[in-house]
PASEBA-1860 file (N, C-alpha, C; in nm, 3 decimals):
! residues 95
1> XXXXXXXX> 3.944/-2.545/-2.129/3.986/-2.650/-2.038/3.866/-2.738/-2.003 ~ 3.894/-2.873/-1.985/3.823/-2.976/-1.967/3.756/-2.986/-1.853 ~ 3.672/-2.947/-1.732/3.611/-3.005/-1.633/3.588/-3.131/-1.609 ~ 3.607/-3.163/-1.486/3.575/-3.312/-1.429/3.473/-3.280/-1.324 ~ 3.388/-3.294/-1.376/3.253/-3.331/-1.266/3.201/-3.434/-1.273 ~ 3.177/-3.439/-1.104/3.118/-3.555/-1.052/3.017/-3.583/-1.011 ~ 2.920/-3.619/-0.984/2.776/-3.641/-0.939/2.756/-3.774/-0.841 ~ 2.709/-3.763/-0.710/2.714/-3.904/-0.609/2.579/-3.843/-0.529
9> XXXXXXXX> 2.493/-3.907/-0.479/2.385/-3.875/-0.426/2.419/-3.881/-0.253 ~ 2.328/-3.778/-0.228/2.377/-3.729/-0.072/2.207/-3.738/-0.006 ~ 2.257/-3.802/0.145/2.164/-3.791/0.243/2.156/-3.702/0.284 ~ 2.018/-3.653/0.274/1.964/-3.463/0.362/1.917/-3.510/0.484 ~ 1.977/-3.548/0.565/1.866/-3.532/0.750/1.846/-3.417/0.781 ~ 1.715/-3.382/0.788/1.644/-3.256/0.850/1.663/-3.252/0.965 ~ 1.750/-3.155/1.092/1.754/-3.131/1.192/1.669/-2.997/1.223 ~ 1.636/-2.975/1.330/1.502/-2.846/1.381/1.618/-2.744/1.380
17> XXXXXXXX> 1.522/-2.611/1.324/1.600/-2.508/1.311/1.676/-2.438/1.150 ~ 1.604/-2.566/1.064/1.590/-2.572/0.902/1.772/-2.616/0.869 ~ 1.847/-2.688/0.963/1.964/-2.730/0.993/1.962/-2.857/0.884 ~ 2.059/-2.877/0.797/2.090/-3.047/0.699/2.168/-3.108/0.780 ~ 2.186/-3.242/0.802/2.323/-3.302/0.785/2.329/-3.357/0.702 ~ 2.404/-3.380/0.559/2.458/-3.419/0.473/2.536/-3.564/0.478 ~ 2.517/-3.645/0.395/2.637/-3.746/0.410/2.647/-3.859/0.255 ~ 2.735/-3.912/0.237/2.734/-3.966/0.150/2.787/-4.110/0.118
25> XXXXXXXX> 2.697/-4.177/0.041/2.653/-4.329/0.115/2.806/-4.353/0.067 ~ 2.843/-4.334/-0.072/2.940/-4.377/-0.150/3.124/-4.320/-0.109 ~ 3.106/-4.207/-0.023/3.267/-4.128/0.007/3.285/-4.162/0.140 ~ 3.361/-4.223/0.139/3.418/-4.214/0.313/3.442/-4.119/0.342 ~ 3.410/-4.090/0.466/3.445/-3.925/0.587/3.335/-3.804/0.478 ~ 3.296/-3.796/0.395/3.208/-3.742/0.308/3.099/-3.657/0.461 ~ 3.077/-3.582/0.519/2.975/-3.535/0.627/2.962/-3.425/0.630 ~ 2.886/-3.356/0.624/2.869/-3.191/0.633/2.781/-3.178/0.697
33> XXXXXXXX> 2.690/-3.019/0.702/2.570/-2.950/0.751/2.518/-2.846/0.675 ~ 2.440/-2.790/0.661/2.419/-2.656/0.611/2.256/-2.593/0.690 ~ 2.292/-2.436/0.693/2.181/-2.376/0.777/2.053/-2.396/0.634 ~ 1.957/-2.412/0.634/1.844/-2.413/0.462/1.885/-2.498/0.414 ~ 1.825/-2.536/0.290/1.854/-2.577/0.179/1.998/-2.572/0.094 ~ 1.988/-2.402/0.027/2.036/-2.381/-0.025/2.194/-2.379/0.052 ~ 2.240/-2.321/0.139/2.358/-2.335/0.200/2.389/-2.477/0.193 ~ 2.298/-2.556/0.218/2.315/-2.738/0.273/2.366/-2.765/0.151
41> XXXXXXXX> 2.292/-2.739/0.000/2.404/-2.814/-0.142/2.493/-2.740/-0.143 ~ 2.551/-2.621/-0.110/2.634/-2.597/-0.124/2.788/-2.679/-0.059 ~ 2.752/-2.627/0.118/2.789/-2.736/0.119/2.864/-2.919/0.093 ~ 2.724/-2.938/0.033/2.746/-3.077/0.049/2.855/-3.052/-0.095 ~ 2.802/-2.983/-0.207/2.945/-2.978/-0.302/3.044/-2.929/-0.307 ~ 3.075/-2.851/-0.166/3.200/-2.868/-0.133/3.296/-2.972/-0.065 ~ 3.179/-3.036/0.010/3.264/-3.163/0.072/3.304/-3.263/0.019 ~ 3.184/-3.287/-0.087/3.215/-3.393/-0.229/3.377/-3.373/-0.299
49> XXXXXXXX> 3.365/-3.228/-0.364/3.527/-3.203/-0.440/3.638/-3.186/-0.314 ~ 3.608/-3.188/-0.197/3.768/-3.158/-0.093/3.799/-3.356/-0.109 ~ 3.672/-3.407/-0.058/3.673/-3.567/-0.058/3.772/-3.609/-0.187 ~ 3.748/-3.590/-0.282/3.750/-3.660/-0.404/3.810/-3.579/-0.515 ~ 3.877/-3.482/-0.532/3.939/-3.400/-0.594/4.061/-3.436/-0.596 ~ 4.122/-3.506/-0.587/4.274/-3.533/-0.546/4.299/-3.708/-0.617 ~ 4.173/-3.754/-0.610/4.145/-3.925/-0.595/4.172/-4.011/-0.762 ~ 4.278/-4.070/-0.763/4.325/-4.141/-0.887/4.212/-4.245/-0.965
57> XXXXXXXX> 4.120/-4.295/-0.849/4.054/-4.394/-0.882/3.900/-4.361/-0.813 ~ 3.772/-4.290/-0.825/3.675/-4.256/-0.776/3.597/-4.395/-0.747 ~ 3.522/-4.364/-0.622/3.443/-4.453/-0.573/3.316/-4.498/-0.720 ~ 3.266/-4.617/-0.702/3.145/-4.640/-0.744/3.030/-4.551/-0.715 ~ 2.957/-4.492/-0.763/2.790/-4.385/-0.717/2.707/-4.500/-0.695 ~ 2.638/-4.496/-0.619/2.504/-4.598/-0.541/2.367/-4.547/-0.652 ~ 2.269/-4.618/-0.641/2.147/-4.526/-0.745/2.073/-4.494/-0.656 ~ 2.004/-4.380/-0.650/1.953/-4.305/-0.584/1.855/-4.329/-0.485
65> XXXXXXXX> 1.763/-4.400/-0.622/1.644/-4.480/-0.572/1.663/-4.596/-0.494 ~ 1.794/-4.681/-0.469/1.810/-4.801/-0.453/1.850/-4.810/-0.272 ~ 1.895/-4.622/-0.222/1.957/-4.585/-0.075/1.849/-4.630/0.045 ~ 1.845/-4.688/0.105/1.773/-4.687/0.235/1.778/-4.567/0.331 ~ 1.663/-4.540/0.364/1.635/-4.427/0.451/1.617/-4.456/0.553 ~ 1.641/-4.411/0.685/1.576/-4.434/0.812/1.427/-4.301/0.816 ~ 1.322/-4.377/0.869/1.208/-4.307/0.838/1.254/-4.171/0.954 ~ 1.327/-4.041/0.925/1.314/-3.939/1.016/1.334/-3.818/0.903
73> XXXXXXXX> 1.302/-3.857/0.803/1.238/-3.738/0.744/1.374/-3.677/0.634 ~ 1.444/-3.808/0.615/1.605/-3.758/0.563/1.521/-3.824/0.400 ~ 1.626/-3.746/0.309/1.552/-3.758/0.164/1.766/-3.776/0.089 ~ 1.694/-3.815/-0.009/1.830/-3.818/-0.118/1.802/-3.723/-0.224 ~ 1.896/-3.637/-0.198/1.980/-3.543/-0.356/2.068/-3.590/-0.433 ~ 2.114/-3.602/-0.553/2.202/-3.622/-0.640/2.286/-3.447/-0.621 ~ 2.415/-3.481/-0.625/2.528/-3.323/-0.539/2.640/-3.309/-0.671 ~ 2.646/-3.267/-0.698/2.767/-3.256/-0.845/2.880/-3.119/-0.833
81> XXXXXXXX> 2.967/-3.204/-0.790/3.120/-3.130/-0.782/3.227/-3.099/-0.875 ~ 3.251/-2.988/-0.906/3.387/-2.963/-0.987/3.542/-3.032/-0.923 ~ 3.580/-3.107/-1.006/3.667/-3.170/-0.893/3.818/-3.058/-0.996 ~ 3.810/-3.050/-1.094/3.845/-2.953/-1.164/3.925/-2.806/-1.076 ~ 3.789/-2.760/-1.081/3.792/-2.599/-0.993/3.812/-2.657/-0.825 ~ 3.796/-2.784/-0.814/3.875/-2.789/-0.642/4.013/-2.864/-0.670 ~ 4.066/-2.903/-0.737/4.190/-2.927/-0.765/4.287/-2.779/-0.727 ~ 4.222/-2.667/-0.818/4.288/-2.598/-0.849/4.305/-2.463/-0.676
89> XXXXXXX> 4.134/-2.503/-0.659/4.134/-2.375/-0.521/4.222/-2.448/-0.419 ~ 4.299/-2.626/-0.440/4.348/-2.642/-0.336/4.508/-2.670/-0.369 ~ 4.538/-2.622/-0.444/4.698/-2.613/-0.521/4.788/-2.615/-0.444 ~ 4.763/-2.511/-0.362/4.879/-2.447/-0.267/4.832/-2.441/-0.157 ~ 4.732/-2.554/-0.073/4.679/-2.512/0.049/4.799/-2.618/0.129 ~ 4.810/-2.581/0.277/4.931/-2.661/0.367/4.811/-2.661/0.479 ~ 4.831/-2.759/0.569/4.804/-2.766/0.725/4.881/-2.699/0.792
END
């Protein structure tokens, strides 16, 4: 089976306490957190495929280098989502 992955670059703001907030210039409502690093991409590629896993027509990706920062110490990742494997973990989910 074919995968659809996606790749969109995400804002890391460093909050005290080794805390991310995540966000993404290109997804609307796109916002997360993660405790480290490593929790934080996780994270952020989950919020990417719930965002955009469903979506007929995907946003444009911004270039990486091209994002404005506010000088507080926030950096850009490139985040790459299975929109694939979140299609599927959200098959049968209800509110």
């Amino acid at each position: 089976m074919n995968h659809k992955i996606v790749t969109y670059p995400a804002i890391f703001k460093p909050l005290e306490d080794d805390i991310y907030v995540i966000s993404f210039p290109d997804v609307k409502g796109a916002i997360t957190e993660g405790q480290g690093l490593k929790d934080a991409l996780k994270m952020a590629a989950d919020t990417l495929a719930s965002r955009l896993y469903n979506k007929v027509t995907l946003p444009k990706s911004s270039v990486p280098d091209e994002i404005e920062l506010a000088d507080d110490g926030s950096f850009v990742v490139s985040v790459s989502a299975d929109l694939t494997e979140a299609s599927r973990d959200r098959m049968d989910y209800q509110i």
